[in-house]
C-alpha positions in Angstrom: -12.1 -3.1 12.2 -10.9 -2.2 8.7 -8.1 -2.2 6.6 -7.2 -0.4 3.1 -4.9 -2.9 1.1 -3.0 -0.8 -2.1 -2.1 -3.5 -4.7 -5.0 -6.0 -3.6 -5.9 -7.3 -7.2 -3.3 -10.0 -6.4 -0.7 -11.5 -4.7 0.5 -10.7 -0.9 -2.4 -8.2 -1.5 -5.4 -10.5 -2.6 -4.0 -13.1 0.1 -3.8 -10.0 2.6 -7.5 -9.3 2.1 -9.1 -13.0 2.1 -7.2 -13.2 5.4 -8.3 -10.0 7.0 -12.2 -10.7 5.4 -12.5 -14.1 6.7 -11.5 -12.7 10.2 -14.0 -10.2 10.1 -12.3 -7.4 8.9 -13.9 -4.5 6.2 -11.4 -3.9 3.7 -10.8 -1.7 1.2 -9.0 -2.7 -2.1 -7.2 -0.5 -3.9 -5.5 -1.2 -7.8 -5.2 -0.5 -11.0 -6.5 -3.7 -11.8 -10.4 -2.8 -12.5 -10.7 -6.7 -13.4 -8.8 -8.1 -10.8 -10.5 -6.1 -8.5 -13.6 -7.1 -9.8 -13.1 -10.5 -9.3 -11.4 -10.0 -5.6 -15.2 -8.5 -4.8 -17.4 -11.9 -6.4 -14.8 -14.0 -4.4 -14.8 -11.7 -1.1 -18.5 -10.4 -1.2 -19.3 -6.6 -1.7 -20.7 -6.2 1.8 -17.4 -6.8 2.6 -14.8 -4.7 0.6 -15.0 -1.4 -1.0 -13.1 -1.7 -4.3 -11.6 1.4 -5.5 -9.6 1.7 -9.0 -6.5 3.3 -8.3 -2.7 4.4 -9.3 -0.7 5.2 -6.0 1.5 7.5 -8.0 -1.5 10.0 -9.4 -2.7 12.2 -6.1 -6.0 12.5 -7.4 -6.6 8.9 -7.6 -5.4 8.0 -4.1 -7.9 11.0 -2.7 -11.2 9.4 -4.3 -10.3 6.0 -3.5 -9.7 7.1 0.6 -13.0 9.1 -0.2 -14.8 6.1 -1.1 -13.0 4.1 1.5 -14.4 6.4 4.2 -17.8 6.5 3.4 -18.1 2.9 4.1 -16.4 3.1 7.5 -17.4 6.3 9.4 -14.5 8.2 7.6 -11.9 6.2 9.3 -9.3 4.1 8.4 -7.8 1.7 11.1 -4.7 0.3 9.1 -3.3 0.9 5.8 -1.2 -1.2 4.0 1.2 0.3 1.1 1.2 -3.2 -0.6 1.6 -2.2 -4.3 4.8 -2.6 -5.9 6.9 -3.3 -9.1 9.9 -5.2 -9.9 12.3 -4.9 -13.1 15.3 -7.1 -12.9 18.4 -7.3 -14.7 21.6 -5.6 -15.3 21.3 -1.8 -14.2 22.1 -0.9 -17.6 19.8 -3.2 -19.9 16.7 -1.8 -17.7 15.3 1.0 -19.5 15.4 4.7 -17.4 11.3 5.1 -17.8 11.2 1.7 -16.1 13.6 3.0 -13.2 11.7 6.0 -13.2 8.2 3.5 -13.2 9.6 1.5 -10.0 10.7 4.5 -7.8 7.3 6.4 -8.4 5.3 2.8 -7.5 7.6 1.6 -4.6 8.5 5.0 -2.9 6.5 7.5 -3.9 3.1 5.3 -4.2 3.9 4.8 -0.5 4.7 8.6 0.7 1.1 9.5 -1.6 -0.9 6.8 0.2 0.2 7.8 3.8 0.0 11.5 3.8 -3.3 10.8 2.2 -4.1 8.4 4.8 -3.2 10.1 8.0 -6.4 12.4 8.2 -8.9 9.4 8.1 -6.2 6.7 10.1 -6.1 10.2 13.1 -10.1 9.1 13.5 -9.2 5.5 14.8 -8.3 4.2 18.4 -5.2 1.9 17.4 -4.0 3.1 14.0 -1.6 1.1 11.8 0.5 2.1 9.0 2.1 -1.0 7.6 4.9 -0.6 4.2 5.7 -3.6 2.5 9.2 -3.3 2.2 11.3 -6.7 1.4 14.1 -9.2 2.0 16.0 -6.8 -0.4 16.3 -4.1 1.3 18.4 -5.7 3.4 21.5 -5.5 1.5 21.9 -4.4 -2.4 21.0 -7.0 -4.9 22.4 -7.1 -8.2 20.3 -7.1 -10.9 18.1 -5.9 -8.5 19.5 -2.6 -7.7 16.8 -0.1 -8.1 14.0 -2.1 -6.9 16.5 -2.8 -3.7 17.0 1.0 -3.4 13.3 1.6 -3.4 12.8 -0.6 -0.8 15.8 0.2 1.4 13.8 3.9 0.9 10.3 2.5 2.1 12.4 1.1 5.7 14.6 4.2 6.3 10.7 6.2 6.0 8.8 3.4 8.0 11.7 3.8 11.2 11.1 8.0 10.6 7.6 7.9 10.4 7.1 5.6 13.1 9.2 8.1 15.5 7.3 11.2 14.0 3.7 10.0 13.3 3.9 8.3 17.2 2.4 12.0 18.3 -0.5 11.9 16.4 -0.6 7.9 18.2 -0.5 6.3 14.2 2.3 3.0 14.8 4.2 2.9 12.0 5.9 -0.3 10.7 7.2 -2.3 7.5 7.1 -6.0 7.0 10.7 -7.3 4.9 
């Protein structure tokens, strides 16, 4: 089995990967993180990650990366997970517009780049998985947190439309909060 992790230099993604590696699992990590990266592949072995430098907001980026991906798995890709994300918090007002701008292309459209670029390579597997990392806050608006809430409120309302559309082509969509 494999997985492709986006935002795997760190955090839910580094712990995401060492789970998924010690089970077994080939997975690809995705980041803009060369050095974090770097240091996911001494700690994880190279036999078992591909480690691709990426931005999930540049198109370009996110089509080498699957390109890589899929050379090391029989151009398929069993699950994705749209991992990376940002997070400015404050008062709406004293967070700047280019960081608003920064959050919504990470969080939302990082997500709806990854999976349309996903969907040829997860159509090649038996049991595909498209998994969005959305969060407790996009439950309910947070202030201080209103943007990044927003964005993920975005990635849910796209997980529960994908899931419906994306169920023809047999790819299960769904979002962990």
């Amino acid at each position: 089995m494999n997985l492709f992790i986006t935002g795997a230099a760190k955090g839910i993604g580094a712990a995401t990967a060492r789970l998924f590696v010690n089970k077994g699992w080939f997975v690809g990590l995705g980041d803009v993180d060369e050095k974090g990266l770097q240091q996911m592949e001494e700690e994880l072995g190279a036999e078992n990650v591909c480690c691709c430098v990426m931005d999930v907001t540049d198109v370009e980026s996110v089509r080498k990366a699957f390109e890589k991906f899929a050379e090391h798995t029989g151009g398929k890709m069993d699950t994705l997970l749209n991992n990376a994300g940002i997070l400015y918090a404050g008062p709406f007002d004293e967070i700047s517009l280019e960081q608003h701008k920064r959050l919504i292309d990470i969080n939302f459209f990082g997500v709806v780049n990854c999976a349309h670029q996903a969907i040829p390579y997860l159509e090649k597997s038996n049991a595909p998985k498209l998994v969005n990392m959305a969060s407790a806050s996009s439950l309910y608006g947070i202030p201080n947190l209103a943007v990044y809430s927003s964005s993920k409120f975005a990635v849910r309302g796209l997980t529960e439309a994908w899931d419906i559309e994306l169920a023809r082509k047999g790819i299960y969509v769904m979002d962990f909060v």
